[in-house]
N, C-alpha and C positions, 0 to 999 in steps of 0.2 A: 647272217649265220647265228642260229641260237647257242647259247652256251651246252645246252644237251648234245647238240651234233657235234662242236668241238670236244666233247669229252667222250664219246662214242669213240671218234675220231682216235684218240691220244689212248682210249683205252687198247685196242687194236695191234700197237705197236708194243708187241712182242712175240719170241719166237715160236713160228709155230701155229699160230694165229689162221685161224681158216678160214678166214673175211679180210684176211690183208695177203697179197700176192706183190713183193716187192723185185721189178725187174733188174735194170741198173743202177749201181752207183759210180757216182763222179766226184773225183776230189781234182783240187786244183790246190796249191801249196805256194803262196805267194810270201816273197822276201820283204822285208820292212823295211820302211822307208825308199824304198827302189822302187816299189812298187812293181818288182817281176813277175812273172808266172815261173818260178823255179823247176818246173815240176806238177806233171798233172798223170791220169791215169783214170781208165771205166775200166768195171769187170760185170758179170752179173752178180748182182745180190748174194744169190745160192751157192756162189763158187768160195766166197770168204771163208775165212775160220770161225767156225762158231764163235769161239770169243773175241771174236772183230764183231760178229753178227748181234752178238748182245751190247756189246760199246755201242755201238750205233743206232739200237733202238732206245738203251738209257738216255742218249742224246737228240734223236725225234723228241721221242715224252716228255723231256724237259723243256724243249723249244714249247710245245703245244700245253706247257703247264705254266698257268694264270687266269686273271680275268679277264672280261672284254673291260674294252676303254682301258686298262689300266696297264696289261700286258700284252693284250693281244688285241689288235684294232682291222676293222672288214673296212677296206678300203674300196672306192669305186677310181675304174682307170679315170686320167683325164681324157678328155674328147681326142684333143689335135696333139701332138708330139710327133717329132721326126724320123726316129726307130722305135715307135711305141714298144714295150716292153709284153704288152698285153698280146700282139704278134707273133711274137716269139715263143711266148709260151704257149699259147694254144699252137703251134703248128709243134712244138717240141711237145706234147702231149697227144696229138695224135700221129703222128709220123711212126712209122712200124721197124725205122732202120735206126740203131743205134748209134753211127755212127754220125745220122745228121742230126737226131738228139744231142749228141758232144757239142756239136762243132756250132749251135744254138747258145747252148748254156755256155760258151766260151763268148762269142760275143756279148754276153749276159754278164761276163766275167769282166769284160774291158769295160763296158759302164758301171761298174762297178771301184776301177782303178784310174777312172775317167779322173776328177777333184776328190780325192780320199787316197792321204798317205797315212800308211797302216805304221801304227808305233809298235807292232811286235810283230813277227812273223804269224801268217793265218790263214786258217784252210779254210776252204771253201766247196763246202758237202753239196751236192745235189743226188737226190731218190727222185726215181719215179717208179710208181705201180699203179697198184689198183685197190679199193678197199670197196664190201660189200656190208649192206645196210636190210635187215630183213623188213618189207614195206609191210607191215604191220604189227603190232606187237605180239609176243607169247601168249600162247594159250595151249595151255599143258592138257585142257581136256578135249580138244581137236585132233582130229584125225590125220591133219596132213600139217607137216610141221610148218613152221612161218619162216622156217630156209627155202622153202621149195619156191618163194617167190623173193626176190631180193633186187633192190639196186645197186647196182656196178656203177662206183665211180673213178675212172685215171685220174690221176694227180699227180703233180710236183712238188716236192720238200726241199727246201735250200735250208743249208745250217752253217753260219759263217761263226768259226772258232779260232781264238788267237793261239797261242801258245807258249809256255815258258820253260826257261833252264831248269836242267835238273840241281837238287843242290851238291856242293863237297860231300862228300860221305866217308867217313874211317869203317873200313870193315876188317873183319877176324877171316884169315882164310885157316879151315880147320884140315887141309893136307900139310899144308908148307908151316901152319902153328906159329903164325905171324899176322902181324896189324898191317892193314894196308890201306893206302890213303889212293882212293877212287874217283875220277873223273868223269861224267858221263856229258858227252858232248851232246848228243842226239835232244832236241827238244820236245817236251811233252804237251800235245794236243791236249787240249782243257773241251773234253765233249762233256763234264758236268756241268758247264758253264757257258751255253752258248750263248755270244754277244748281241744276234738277233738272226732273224731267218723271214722266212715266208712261206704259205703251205696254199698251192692253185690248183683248180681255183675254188672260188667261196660254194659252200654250198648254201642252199635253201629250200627248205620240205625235201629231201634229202636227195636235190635235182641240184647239179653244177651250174654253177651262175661263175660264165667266164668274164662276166662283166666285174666282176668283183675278185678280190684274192686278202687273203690275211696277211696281215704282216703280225710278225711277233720280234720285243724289243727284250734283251737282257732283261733291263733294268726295270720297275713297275712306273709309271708316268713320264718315262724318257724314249719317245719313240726318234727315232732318227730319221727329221726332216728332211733332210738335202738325199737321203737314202730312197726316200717316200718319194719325192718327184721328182728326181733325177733319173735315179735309177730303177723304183719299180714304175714311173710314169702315172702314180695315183694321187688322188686329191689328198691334202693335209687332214690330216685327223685331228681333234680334240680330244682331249684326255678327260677319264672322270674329272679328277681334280681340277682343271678347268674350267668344266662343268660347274661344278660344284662351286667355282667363284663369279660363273654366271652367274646364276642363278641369286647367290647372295648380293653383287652389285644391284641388281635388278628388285630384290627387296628391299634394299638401302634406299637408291633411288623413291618407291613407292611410300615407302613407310617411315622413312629415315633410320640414322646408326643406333635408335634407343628403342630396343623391344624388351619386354618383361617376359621372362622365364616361360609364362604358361601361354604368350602367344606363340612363342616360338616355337614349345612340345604340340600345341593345335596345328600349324604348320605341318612340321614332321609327320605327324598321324592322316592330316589329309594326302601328303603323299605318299604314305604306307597304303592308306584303303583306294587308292589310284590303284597301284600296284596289285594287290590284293582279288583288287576284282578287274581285273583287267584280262580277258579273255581270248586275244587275241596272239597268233603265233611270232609278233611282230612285239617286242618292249614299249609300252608303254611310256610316251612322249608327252611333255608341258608346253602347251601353247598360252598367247599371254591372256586367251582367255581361260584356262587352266588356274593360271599364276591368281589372277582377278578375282573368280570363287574363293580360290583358296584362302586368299588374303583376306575378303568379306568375311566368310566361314570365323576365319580365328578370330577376331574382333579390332584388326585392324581399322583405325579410320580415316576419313577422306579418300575411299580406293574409289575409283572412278577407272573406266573403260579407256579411255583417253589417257590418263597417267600412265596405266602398265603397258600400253603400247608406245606410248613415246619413251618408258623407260628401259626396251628393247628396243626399241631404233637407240637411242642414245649408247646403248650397252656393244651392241654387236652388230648396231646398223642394220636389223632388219626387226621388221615389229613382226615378222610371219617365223622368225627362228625359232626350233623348237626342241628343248632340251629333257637328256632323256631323264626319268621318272628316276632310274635306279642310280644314277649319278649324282643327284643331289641328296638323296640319306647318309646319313653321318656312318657309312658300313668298312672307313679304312678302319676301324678302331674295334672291331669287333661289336660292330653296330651300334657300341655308346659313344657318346659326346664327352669331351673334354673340355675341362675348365681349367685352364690354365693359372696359374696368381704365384706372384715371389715365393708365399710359402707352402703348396703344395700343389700339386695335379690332382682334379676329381674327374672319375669315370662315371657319367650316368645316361642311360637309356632317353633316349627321345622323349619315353611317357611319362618321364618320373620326372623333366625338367620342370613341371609346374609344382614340383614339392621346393623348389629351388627359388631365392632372392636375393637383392644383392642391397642390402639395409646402410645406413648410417646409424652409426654406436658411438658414441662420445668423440662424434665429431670422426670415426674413421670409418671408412667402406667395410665392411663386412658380408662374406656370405651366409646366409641362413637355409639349412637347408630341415626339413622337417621331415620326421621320423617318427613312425608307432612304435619304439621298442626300446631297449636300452642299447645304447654303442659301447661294442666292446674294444678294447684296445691294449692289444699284446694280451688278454687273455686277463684284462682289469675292465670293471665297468665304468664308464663315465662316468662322473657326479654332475647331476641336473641344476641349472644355476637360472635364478629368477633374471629376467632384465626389466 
């Protein structure tokens, strides 16, 4: 699933929307720590209050807003499992009767309450519809619009939400002209904040691939494991950040823990022009023959074909694993690198780490970083000091 089709995808979800046709919704309202099913309920979509209809798609959108790897991870099922989860939902996706769609997502509900006690009361949203993809792009000087040919894909939406007390409140009643001290028992559903979900199944070139489905987590690099193969019945994911410490064990290993500023920005720039020109509909992935160029490329020495493959078996135990391309650039930070030291944090871009040293000055570490200009600071220039 590319990031373009997920955002297609997320853009869709709102009212009104003439390429999204949303049939049922199910909520299911489960007690904490009990783990009960308090309370469950389908209607059609269309039948809501409008402003239920809008709560509900702010909380699709947000489920479906983040990254891959980081928020949002395309899982493939496992093979063997005993109620595989991948059954259920294809037959609850095309089944034409609402009521064995429920009675689907309800057993979807018990694996769910299977090992997981919930610390706050929490619902649990399931959508399903349809959303339409025009198979070609716009072209405003044609004659026949590029609605007229479209892919139609069904899908399912899960969006599992906790919820909290409301608080004490002192209010003014302006008939009776008195302060009145307010309780409100009723607990508020947190749809800006959904805990994690799933949206089935995956697409790809803008065809359903039920072999696959998304999961999407709260939180950015906290996907929920025991959620992942328990209950949706898919292989564990890796997270960028994972990634990303692949990748650097795996150059530690080859190169060891002492690299100088400008191999490192060489590094980074050969996975930018990986990226870059990489042309296929598919992210561009590092094999450890990838890793091996790379490492010659920057001026690394002693890299041998033999080292960067035994320092992928060594790393992740397999010398054919191959890590994606956009996981390993320094992009949680707004694409710069960070340099961390007791007395400051510096931000600098990948290409400018070769303006960057890390010196001995009378005997202490020092950073040196070099500059065409004068620095200014609070709006004073720096004075230039000979060493």
């Amino acid at each position: 699933m590319m990031k373009k089709e997920i955002a297609h995808i997320r853009k869709l979800f709102k009212l009104d929307h003439e390429l999204l046709n949303l049939y049922e919704i199910f909520n299911v309202y489960i007690m904490k720590e009990t783990n009960e099913i308090y309370h469950y309920e389908r209607q059609p979509f269309a039948l809501l209050d409008r402003e239920k209809q809008e709560l509900y798609m702010a909380n699709f959108k947000k489920l479906l807003t983040g990254e891959l790897d980081q928020k949002m991870f395309e899982l493939k099922f496992q093979e063997e499992a005993e109620q595989p989860t991948k059954v259920l939902l294809h037959q609850g996706l095309i089944t034409g009767d609402p009521q064995e769609w429920q009675d689907l997502m309800l057993i979807l509900v018990d694996k769910m309450l299977a090992d997981t006690v919930y610390e706050q009361d929490t619902v649990i949203t399931f959508v399903r519809g349809q959303y339409s993809r025009p198979t070609k792009a716009r072209n405003d000087e044609a004659e026949q619009s590029e609605k007229d040919e479209m892919f139609a894909n069904l899908f399912i939406l899960c969006s599992i939400n906790s919820t909290e007390q409301q608080r004490k409140t002192l209010m003014f009643d302006y008939v009776e002209r008195e302060f009145k001290y307010n309780v409100f028992v009723d607990p508020i559903i947190k749809l800006n904040t959904p805990e994690q979900g799933f949206f089935y199944p995956s697409v790809t070139d803008n065809y359903s691939d039920v072999n696959r489905i998304l999961y999407c987590s709260g939180r950015a690099h906290e996907p929920n494991v025991p959620f992942i193969e328990q209950v949706l019945n898919a292989e564990k994911t890796v997270t960028a950040l994972e990634e990303r410490a692949i990748f650097e064990d795996i150059v530690k290993e080859v190169a060891g823990e002492e690299l100088d500023a400008s191999t490192i920005a060489q590094v980074y720039e050969e996975i930018h022009r990986v990226i870059e020109s990489n042309e296929e509909e598919e992210p561009p992935k590092l094999d450890y023959q990838d890793v091996e160029r790379m490492l010659m490329v920057s001026g690394v020495e002693d890299v041998t074909k033999e080292k960067v493959e035994r320092a992928f078996q060594n790393v992740v135990d397999d010398k054919n694993y191959e890590i994606k391309a956009s996981s390993v650039l320094p992009k949680f930070t707004s694409k710069s690198i960070k340099i961390d030291t007791k007395v400051a944090t510096i931000s600098v871009s990948p290409q400018d780490l070769k303006y960057v040293r890390q010196v001995n000055y009378q005997g202490k570490r020092c950073i040196l970083i070099e500059v065409d200009e004068d620095v200014i600071i609070e709006g004073f220039t720096l004075s230039t000091e000979t060493l």
